[in-house]
C-alpha positions as CSV (number, residue, x, y, z in Angstrom):
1,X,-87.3,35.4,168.2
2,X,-85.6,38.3,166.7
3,X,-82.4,38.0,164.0
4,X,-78.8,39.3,165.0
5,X,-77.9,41.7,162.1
6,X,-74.6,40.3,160.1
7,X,-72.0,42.3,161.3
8,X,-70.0,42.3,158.3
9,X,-72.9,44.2,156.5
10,X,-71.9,47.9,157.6
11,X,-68.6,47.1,155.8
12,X,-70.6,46.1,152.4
13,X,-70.2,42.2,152.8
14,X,-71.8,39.3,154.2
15,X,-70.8,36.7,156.5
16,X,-70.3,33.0,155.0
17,X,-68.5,31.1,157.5
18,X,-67.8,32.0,161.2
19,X,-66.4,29.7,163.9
20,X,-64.3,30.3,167.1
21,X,-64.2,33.7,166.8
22,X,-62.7,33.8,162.7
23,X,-64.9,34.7,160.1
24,X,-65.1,34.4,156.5
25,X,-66.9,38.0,154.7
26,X,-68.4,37.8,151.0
27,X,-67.8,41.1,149.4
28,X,-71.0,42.8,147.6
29,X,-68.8,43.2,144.4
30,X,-68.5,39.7,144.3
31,X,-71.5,38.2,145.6
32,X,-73.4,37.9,142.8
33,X,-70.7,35.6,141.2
34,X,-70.2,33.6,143.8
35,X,-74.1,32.8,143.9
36,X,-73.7,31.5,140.3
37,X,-70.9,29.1,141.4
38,X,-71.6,25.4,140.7
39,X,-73.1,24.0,144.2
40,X,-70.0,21.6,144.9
41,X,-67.9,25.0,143.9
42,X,-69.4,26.8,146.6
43,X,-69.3,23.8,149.0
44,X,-66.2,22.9,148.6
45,X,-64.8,26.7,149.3
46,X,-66.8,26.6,152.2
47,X,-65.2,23.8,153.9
48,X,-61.7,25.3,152.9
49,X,-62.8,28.4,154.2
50,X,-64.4,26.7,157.7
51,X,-60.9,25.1,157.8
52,X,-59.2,28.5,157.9
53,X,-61.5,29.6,160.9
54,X,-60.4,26.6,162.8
55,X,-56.8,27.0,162.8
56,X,-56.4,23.7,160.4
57,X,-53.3,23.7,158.0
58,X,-54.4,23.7,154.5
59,X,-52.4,22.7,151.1
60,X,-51.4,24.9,148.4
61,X,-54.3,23.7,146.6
62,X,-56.6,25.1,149.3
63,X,-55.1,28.5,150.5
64,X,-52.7,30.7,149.2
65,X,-51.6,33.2,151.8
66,X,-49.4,35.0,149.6
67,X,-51.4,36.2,146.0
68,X,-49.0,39.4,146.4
69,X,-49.6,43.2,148.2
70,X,-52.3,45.7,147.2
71,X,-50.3,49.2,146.7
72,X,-51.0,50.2,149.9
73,X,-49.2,47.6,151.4
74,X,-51.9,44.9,152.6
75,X,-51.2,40.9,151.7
76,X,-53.9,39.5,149.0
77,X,-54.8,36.0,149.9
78,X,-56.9,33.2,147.8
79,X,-59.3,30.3,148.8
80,X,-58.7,27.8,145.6
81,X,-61.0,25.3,144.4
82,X,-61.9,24.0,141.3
83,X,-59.5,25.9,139.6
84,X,-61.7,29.0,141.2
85,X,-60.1,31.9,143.7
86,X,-61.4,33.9,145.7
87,X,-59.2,36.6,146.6
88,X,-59.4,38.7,149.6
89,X,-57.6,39.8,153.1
90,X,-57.6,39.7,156.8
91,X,-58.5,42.3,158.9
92,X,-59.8,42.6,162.7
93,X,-63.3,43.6,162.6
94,X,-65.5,44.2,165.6
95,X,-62.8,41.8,167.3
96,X,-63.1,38.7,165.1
97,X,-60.3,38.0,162.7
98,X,-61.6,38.2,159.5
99,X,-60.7,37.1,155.5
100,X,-62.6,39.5,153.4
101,X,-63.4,38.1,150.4
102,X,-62.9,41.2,147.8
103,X,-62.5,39.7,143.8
104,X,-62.9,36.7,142.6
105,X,-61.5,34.1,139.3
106,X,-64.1,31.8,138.5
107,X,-62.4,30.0,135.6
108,X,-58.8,29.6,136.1
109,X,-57.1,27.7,133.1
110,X,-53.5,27.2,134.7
111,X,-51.9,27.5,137.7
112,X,-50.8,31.0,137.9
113,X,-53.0,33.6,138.5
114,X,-54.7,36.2,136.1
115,X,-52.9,38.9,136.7
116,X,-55.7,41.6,135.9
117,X,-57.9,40.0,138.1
118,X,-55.1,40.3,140.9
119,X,-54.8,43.8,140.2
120,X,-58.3,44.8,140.4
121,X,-58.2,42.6,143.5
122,X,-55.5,44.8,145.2
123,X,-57.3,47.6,143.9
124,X,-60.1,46.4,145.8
125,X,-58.1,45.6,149.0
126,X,-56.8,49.3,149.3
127,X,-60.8,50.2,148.7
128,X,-61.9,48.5,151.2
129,X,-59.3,50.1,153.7
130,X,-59.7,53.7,153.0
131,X,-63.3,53.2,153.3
132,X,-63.9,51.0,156.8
């Protein structure tokens, strides 16, 4: 039996989550971080991010689908848990909705954001756009 090929990888990232035709992508700049999350880190973001495929309303504690625009104009978003974020954006690709998960803060002391780490986010967003 042969293995599909992720079809995020062409754009540089990975599939995590997918369900009813939303995915969640892992960006290569980040991937290595997110690998060194605790276990229940990564689990928990995972079930916050399989919420988002389904459609399911999630808290301010989960999702924030308003971190700010890149300069070019698209929305920055963030997955929350455990004081971590993972930043990112939606964008169609190959005809599934899909967050892009593009920068990441792994060890958030308050409740606003780092706002370097938001910037090199958005710089990341507008990256990602001019080239895919």
């Amino acid at each position: 039996m042969s293995q599909t090929a992720d079809p995020l990888s062409p754009y540089g990232c990975r599939t995590l989550v997918e369900h009813e035709g939303m995915r969640v992508g892992l960006g290569s700049e980040v991937e290595a971080a997110y690998e060194g999350f605790e276990q229940r880190v990564r689990d928990k973001l995972e079930r916050i991010m399989f919420r988002w495929c389904c459609g399911h309303s999630m808290t301010e504690e989960m999702f924030n689908g308003n971190e700010g625009r890149s300069p070019g104009g698209t929305m920055l978003k963030a997955f929350k848990s455990f004081k971590h974020r993972m930043y990112g954006f939606e964008k169609r690709i190959g005809g599934v909705q899909t967050f892009v998960i593009v920068d990441h803060d792994p060890a958030k002391k308050r409740d606003r954001a780092d706002q370097k780490i938001l910037k090199r986010a958005r710089g990341r967003v507008d990256a990602f756009g001019r080239e895919n």
